[in-house]
DSSP file (Angstrom, degrees, kcal/mol; ACC not computed):
  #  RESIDUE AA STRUCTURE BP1 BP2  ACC     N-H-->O    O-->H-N    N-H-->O    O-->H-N    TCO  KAPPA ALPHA  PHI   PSI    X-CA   Y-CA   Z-CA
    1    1 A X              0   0    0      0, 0.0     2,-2.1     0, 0.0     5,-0.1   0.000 360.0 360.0 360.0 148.7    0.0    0.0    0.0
    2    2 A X    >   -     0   0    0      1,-0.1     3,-2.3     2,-0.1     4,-0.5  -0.187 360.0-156.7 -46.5  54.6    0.9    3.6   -0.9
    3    3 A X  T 3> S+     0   0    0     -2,-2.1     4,-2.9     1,-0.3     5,-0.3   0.581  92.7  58.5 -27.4 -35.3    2.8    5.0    2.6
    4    4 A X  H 3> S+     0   0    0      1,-0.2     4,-2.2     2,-0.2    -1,-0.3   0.931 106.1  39.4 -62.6 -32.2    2.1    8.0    1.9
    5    5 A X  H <> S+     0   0    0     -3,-2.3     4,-1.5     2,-0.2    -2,-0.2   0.735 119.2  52.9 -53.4 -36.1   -1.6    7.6    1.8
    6    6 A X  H  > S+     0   0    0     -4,-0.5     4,-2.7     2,-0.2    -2,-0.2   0.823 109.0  54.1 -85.8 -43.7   -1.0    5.2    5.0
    7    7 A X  H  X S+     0   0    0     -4,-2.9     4,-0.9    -5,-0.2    -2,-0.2   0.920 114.5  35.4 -35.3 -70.3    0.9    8.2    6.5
    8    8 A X  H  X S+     0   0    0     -4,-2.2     4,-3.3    -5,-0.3    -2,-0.2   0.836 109.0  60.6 -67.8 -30.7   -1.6   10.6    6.2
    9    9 A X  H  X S+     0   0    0     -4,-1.5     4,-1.2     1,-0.2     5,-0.4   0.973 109.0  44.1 -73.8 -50.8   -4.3    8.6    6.8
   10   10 A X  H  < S+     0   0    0     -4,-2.7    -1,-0.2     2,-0.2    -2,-0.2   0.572 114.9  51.4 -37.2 -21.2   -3.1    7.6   10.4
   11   11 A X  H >< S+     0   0    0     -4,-0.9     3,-2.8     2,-0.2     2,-0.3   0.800 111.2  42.6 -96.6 -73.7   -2.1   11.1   11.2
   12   12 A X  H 3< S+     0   0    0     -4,-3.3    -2,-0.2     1,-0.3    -1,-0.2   0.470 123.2  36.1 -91.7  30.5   -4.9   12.6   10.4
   13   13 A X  T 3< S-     0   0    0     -4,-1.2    -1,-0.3    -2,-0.3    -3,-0.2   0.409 100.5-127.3 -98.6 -17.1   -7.3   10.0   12.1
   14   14 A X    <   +     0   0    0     -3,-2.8     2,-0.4    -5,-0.4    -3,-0.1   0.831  58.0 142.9  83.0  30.7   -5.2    9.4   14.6
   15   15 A X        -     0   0    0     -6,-0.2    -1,-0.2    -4,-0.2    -2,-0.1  -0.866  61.5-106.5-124.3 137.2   -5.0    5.6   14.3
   16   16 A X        -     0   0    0     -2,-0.4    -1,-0.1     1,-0.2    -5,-0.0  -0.108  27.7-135.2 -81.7 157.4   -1.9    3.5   14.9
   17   17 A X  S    S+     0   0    0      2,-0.2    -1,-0.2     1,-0.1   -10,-0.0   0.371 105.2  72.6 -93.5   0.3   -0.7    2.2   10.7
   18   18 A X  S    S+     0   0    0      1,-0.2    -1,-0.1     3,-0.0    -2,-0.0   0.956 101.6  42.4 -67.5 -47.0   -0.2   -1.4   12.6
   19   19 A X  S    S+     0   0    0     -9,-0.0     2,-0.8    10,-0.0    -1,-0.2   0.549  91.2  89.5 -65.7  -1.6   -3.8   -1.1   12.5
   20   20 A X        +     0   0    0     -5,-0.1     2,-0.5     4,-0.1   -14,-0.0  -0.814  59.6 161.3 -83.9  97.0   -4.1    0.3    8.8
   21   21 A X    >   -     0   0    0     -2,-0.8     3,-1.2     1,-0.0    40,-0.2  -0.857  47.3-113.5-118.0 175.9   -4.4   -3.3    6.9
   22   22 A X  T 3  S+     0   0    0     -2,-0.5    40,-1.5     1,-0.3    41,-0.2   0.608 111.4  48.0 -65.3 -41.5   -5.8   -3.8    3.5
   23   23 A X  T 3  S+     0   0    0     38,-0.2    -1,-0.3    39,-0.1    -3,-0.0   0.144  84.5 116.2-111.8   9.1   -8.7   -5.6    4.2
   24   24 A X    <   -     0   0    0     -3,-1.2    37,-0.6     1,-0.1     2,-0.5  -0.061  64.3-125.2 -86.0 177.4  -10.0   -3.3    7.0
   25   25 A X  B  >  -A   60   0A   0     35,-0.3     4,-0.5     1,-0.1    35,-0.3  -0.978   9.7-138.2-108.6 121.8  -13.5   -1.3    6.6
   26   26 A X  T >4>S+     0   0    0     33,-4.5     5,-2.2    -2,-0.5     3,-0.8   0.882 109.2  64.5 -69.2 -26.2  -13.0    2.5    7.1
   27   27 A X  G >>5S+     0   0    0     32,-0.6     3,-2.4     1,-0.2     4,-0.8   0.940 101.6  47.2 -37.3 -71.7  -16.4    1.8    9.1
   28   28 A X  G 345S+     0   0    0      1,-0.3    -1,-0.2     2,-0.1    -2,-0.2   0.233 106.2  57.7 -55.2   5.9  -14.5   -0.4   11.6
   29   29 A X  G <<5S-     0   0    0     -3,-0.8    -1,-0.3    -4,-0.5    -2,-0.2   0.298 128.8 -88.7-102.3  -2.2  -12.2    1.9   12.0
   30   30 A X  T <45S+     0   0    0     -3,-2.4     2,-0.7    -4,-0.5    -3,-0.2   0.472  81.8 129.1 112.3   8.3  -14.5    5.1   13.2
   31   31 A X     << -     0   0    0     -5,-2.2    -1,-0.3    -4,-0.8     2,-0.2  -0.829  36.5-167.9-107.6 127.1  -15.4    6.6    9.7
   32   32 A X     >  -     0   0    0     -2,-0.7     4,-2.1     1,-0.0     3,-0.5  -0.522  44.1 -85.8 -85.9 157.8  -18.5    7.4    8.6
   33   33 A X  H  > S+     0   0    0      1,-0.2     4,-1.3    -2,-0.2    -2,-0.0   0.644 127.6  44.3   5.4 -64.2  -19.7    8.3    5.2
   34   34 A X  H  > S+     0   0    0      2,-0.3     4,-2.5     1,-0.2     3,-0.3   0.943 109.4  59.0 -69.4 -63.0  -18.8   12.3    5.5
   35   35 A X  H  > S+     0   0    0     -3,-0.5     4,-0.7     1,-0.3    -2,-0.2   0.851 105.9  48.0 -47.2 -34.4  -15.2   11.4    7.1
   36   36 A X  H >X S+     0   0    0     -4,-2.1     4,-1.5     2,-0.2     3,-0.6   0.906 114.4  47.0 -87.1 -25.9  -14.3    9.3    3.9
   37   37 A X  H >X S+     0   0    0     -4,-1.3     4,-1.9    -3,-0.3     3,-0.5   0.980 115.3  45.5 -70.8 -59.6  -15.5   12.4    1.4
   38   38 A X  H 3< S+     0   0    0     -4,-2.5    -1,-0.2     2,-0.3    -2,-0.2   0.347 108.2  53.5 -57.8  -0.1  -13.7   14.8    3.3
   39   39 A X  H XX S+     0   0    0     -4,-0.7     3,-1.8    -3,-0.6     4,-1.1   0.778 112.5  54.1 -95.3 -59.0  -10.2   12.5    3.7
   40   40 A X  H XX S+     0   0    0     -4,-1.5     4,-1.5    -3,-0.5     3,-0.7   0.823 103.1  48.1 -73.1 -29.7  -10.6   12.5    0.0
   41   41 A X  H 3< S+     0   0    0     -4,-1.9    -1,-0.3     1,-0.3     4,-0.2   0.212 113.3  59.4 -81.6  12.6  -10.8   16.2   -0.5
   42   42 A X  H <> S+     0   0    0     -3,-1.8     4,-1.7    -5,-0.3    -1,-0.3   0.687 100.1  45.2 -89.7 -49.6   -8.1   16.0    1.5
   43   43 A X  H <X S+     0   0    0     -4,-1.1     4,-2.0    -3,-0.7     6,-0.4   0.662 106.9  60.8 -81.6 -27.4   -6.1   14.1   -0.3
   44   44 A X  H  X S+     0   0    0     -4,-1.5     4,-0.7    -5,-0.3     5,-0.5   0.974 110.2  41.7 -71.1 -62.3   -6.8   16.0   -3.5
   45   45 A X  H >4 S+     0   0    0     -4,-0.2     3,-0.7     3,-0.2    -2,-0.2   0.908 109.5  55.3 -60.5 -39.2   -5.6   19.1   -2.2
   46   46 A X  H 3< S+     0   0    0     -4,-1.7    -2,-0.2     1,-0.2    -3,-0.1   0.965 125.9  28.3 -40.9 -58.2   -2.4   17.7   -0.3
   47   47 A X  H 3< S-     0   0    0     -4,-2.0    -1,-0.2     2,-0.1    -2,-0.2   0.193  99.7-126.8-133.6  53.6   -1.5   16.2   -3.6
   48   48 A X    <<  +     0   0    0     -3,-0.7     2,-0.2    -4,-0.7    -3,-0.2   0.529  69.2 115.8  50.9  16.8   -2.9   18.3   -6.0
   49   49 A X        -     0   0    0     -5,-0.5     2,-0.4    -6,-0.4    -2,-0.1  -0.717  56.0-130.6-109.1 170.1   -4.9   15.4   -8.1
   50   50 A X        -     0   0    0     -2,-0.2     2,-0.3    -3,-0.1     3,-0.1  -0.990  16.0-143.3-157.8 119.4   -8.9   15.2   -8.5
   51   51 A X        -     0   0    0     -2,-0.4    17,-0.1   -11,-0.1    -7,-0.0  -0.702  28.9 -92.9 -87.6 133.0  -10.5   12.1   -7.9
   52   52 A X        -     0   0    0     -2,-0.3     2,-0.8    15,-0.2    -1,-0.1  -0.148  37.5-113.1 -44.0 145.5  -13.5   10.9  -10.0
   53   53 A X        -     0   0    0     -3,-0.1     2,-0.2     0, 0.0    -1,-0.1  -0.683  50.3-171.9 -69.7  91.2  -16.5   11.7   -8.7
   54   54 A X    >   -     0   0    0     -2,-0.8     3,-0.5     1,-0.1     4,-0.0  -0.566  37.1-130.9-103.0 171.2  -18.6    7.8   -7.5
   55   55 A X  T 3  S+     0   0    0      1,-0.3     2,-0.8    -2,-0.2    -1,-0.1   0.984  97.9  41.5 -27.6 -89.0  -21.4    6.4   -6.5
   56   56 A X  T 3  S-     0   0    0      1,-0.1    -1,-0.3     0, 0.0     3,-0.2  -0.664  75.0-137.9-114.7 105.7  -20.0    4.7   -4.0
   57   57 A X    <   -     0   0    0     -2,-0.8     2,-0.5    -3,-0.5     3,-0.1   0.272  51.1 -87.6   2.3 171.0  -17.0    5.8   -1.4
   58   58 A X        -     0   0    0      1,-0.1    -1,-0.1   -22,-0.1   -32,-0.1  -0.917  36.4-159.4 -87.3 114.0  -14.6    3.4   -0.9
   59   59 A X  S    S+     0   0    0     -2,-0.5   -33,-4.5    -3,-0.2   -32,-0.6   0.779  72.1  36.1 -72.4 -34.3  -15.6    0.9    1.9
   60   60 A X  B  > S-A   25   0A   0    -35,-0.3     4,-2.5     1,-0.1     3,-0.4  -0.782  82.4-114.3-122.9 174.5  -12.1   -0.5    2.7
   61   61 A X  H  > S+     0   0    0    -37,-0.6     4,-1.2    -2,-0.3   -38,-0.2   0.831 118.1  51.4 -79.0  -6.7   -8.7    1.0    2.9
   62   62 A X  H  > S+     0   0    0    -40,-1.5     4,-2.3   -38,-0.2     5,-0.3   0.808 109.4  49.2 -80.8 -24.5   -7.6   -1.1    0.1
   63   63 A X  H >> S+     0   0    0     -3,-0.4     4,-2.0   -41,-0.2     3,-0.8   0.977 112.4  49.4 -54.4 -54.6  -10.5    0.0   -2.0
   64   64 A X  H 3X S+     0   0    0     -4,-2.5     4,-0.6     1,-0.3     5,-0.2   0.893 110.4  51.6 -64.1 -32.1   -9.7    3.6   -1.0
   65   65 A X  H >X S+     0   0    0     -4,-1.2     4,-1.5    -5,-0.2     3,-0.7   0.824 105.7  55.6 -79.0 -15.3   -5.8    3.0   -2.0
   66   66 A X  H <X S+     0   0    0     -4,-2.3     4,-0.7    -3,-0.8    -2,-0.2   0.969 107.9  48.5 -92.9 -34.6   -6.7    1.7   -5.4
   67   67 A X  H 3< S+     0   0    0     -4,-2.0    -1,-0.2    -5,-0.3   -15,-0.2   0.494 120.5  31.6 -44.5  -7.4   -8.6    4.6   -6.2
   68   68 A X  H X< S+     0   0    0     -3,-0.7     3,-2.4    -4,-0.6    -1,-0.2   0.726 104.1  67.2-118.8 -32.5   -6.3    7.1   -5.3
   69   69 A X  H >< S+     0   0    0     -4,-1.5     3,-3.6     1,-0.3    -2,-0.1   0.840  95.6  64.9 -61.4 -50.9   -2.6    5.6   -5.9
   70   70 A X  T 3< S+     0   0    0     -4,-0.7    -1,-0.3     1,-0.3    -3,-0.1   0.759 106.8  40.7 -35.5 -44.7   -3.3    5.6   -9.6
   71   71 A X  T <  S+     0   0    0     -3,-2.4    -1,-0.3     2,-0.1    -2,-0.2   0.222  89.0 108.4-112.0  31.3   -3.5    9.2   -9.6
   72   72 A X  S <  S-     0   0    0     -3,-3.6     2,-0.4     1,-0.1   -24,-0.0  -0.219  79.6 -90.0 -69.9-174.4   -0.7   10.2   -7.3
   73   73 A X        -     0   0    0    -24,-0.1    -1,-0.1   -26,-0.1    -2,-0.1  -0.896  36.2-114.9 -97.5 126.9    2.1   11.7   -8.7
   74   74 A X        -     0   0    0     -2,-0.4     2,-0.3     1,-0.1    -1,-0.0  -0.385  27.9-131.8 -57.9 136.5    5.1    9.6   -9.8
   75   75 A X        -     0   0    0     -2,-0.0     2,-0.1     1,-0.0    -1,-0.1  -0.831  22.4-145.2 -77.0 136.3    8.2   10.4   -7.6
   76   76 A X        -     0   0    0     -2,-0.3     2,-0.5     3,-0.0    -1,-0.0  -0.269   7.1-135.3 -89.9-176.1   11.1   11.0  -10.0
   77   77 A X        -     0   0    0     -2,-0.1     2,-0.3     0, 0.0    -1,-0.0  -0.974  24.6-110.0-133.2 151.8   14.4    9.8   -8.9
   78   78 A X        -     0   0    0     -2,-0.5     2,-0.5     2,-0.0     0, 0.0  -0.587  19.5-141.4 -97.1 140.1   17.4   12.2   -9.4
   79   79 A X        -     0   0    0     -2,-0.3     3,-0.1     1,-0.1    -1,-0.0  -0.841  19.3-173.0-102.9 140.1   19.6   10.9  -11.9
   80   80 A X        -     0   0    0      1,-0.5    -1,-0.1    -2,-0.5    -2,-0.0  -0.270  46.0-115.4-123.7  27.8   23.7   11.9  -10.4
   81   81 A X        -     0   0    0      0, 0.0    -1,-0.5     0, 0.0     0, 0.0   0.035  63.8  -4.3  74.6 176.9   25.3   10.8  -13.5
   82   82 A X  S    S-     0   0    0     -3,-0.1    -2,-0.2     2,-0.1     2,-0.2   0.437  70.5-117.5 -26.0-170.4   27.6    8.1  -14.0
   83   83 A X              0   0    0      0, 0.0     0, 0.0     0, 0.0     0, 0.0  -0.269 360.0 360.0 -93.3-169.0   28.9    6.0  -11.0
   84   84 A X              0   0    0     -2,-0.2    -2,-0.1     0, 0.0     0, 0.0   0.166 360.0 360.0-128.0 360.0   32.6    6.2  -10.4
């Protein structure tokens, strides 16, 4: 899973990332409906991409990472020339 997404999502729920697993429910974990639009509009502004509008939220956090990871922004890696 994306760490940054994992990152953020622990700080700003306040919930430990041991607990963050793939298969979890953002219900069982203390978010309602409103709390998952607003983590995503969250996320849009932090990193500056816009997420499709759906139906339906994302119920688990792995649902919610494949929907967003797709449209992060690649980190480049800095090319330092040859080796020696």
């Amino acid at each position: 899973m994306n760490s940054d997404l994992i990152n953020l999502f622990s700080e700003t729920f306040g919930i430990a990332e041991e607990k963050l697993q793939p298969g979890a429910t953002l219900e069982s974990l203390g978010l309602d409906s409103l709390a998952v639009i607003e983590f995503l509009f969250q996320i849009e502004d932090q990193f500056g991409i816009q997420i499709p509008d759906q139906a339906n939220p994302p119920r688990t956090l792995d649902e919610m990472v494949q929907l967003i990871e797709p449209l992060m922004p690649k980190t480049r890696s800095v090319d330092t020339g040859p080796a020696a």
